[in-house]
N, C-alpha and C positions, 0 to 999 in steps of 0.2 A: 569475548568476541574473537571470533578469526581473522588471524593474519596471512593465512595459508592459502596462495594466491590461485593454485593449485586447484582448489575446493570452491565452489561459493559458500557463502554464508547460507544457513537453512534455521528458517524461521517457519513459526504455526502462524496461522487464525484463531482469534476466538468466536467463534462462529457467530454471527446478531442473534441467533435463534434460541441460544444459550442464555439462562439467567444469569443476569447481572451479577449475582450472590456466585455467580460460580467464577467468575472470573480471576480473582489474587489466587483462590488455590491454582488453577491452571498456568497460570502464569508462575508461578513457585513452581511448580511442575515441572513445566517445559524448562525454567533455568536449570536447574537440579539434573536433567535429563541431556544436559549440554546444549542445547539450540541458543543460536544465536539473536534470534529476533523473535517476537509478540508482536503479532497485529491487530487490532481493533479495525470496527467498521463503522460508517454512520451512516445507515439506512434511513429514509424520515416514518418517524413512527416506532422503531427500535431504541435506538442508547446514542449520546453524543457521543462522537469519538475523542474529545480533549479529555472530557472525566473522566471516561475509560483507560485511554493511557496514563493519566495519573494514576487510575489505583494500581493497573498493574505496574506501575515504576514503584508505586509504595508497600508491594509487594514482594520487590526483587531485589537486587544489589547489583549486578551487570549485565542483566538483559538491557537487549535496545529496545524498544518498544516505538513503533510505528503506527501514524493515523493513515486507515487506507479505503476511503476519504472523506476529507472535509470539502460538503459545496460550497461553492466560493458564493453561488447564488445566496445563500442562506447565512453569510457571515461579512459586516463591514471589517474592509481590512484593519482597522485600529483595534475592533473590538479583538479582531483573530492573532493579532499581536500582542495585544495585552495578555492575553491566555496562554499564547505560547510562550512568552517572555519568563511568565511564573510559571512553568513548568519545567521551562531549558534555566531558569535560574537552578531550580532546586534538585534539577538532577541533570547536569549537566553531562550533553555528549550523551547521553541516554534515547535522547527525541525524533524522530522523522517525522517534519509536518506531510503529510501527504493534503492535495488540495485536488478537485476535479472538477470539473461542469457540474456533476449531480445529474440525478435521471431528467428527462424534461419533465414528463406528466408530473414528476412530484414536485419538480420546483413551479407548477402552475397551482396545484393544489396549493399552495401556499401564499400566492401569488409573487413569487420571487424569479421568475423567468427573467433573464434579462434580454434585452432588444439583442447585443449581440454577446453569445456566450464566448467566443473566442477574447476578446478585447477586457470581457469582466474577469476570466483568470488569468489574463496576461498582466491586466494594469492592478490585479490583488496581488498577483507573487511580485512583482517588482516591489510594489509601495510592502507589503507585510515584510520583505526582506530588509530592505532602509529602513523601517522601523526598529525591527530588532535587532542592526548594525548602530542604532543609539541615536541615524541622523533626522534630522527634523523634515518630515517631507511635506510638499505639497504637492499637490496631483489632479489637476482638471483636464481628467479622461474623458469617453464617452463612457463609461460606465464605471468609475471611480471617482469620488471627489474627498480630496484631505485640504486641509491649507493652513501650514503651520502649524502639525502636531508634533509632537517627536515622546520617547518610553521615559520618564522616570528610572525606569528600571530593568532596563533591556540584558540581557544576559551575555555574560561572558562571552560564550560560545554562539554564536549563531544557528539554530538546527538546520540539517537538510529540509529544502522544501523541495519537492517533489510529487509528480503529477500522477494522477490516475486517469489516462486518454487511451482513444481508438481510435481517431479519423486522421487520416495523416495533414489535418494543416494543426490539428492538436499537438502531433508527435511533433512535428516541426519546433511551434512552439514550445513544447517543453523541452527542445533538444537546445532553442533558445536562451531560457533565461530559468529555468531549472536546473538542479542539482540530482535529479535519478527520474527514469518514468517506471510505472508499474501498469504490467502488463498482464490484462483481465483473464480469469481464468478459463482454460479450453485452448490457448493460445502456446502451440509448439514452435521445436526449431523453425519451420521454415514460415512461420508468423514471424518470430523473431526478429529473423534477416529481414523483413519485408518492414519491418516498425524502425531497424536502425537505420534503414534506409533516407527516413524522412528524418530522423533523430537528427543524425549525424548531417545531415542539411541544415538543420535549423543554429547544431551547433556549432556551425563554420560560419553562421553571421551572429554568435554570441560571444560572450566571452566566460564563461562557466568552464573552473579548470579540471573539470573533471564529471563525470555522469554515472550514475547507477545504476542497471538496469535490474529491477526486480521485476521477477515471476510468480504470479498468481495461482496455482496447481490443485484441483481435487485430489483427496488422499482419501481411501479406503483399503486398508490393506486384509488379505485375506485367500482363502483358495475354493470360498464357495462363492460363484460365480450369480446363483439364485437370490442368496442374501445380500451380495453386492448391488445387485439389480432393485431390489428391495430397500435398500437402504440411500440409494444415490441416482437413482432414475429421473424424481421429479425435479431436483437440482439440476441434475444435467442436460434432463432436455428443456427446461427454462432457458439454461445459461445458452442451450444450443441454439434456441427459437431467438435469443436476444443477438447472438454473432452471425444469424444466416446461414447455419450450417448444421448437416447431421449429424446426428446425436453422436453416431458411432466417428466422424470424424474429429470431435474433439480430442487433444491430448490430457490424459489425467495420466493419475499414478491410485488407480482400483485397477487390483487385482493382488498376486500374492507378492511375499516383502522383496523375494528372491526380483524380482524386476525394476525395483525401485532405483537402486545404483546407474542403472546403465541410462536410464529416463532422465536422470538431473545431470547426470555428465551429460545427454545428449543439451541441456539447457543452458549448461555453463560453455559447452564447446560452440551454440548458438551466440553467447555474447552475455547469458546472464552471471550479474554477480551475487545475487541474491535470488536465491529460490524460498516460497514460503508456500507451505505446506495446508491446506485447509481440509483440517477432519472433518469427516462426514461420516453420519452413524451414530449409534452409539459409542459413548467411553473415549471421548479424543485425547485421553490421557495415555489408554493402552494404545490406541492409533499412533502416538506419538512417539513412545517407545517402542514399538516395533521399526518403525520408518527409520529411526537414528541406529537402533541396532542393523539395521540391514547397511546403511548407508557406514554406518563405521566399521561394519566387516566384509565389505568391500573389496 
C-alpha cells in the first residue's frame, strides 16, 4: 500500500462482466503489478460483493480489496456485519466496506425499496459500524430496527465503511457519518469540487476524523481510436445516459498510455486520494500493466 501523499493510491475493477473463475488470478495480478487496491462490484443478478472480496483477499497478501457496492436496501445491518466482521477478522486492515442506495428499479424487482433511502443508509452505516466496534446496539429507526444485539466476534480493526452516492444530500451524508465516498465513473475534476462541496458540509456536523475520496475512471488504453470506440462505446454512453450527460463529455482515461499521468494528477489535484482504474475491453490484465507503467514513468 502507498504512503506517498504526493500520489494517490491506484486501484483496478474487476469488471461484474468478468467470470467469477477469473477473478484471484486478476487480483494476484494487479498485486504483482504494484496497484494498490481491487475492487469488486455487486450488481443484482451478477456476484455478491462480500464473497468476492474474500476470494480476492484469499488471493493476495497486501492488496486492500474494496466492496463498491453493497445496497443497504438488500442487506440487514446485523447480517452485513456479521460478514464483514469475518472478513476484517481474517484479513485485517485489508477491507473497505463500501455501502450505497443500490439502483431503484433493482431494489423494486426485489422488493426491497425502502420508503426513505436516505435514512436506511444512514441508520445501516451508523448501527453496522457499532457493531463492528464490539458495542451492543439498539436502533428504532424509520428504516432500521436492532434491539440488543452486539458481534461475538467483531474484529480488531474496524474497516472503512464508505459510500457509493450522487445526489448531494447523499454526499452530505456520507461526508456525515462515513469514512470515504466513491465517486461514479465519468465524474472529473470539476465533478469533484462540486461533490466535496456537500461532502465537506455534511462533515462539519460529523465527527469522522478523516474522509476518502475515491474515483471511479473508465480505462482503455491504446492509439486506435476505432477499437477504442469498439470496445467502450456501449459502457460509456450507458454510464453517460445514467449521469445526464454526453457521451463525449464524460471524463475517462481511453486513449493512449502517454495521457494517463496528467488525467489522475488532474484527480488527485481535484481532492482524490484514491483513483481506481476500470478496464474495459479485452485483457484487463494487459490494460493494467500498461496504465502503471505509464503512470510510474511519469
Amino acid at each position: 500500500m502507498t504512503t506517498d501523499v504526493s500520489r494517490p493510491r491506484i486501484g483496478f475493477m474487476f469488471d461484474r462482466d468478468r467470470r467469477p473463475e477469473e477473478l484471484a488470478g486478476f487480483a494476484a495480478t494487479v498485486e504483482e503489478l504494484g496497484a494498490d487496491d481491487l475492487w469488486v462490484v455487486e450488481d443484482l443478478g451478477w456476484t455478491g460483493a462480500i464473497s468476492a472480496a474474500t476470494v480476492a483477499l484469499a488471493a493476495t497478501r497486501t492488496l486492500r480489496v474494496g466492496i463498491g457496492i453493497a445496497p443497504v436496501a438488500l442487506r440487514n445491518p446485523a447480517l452485513l456485519a456479521m460478514e464483514l466482521a469475518t472478513v476484517a477478522r481474517i484479513y485485517p486492515e485489508r477491507l473497505v466496506a463500501g455501502l450505497g442506495h443500490g439502483v431503484t428499479d433493482w431494489m423494486r424487482q426485489v422488493g426491497a425499496a425502502p420508503k426513505s433511502p436516505l435514512s436506511r443508509l444512514e441508520e445501516s452505516i451508523v448501527a453496522t459500524r457499532a457493531l463492528l466496534a464490539g458495542e451492543t446496539v439498539t436502533m428504532h429507526g424509520r428504516e432500521v430496527t436492532i434491539d440488543g444485539v452486539t458481534l461475538v466476534h467483531p474484529p480488531a480493526v474496524v474497516p472503512p465503511i464508505v459510500t457509493g452516492v450522487v445526489r448531494p444530500k447523499s454526499l452530505e451524508l456520507s461526508g456525515r457519518v462515513a469514512d470515504g465516498t466513491i465517486i461514479a465513473e465519468g465524474n472529473g475534476p470539476a465533478e469533484l469540487a462540486d461533490a466535496l462541496t456537500h461532502i465537506e458540509h455534511g462533515r462539519a456536523a460529523g465527527d469522522r476524523p478523516a474522509h476518502e475520496l475515491i474515483v471511479f475512471v473508465y480505462l482503455h488504453v491504446g492509439d486506435d481510436p476505432a477499437r477504442a470506440a469498439a470496445e467502450t462505446g456501449e459502457m460509456v454512453a450507458g454510464q453517460a445516459a445514467w449521469l445526464g450527460k454526453p457521451a463525449e463529455d464524460l471524463f475517462t482515461l481511453i486513449g493512449p498510455a502517454a495521457g494517463l499521468p496528467a488525467k489522475v494528477a488532474a484527480l488527485h489535484a481535484a481532492g482524490a486520494t484514491t483513483v481506481v482504474l476500470r478496464p474495459l475491453g479485452a485483457n484487463p490484465g494487459a490494460q493494467a500493466r500498461t496504465a502503471l507503467e505509464a503512470l510510474r514513468n511519469a
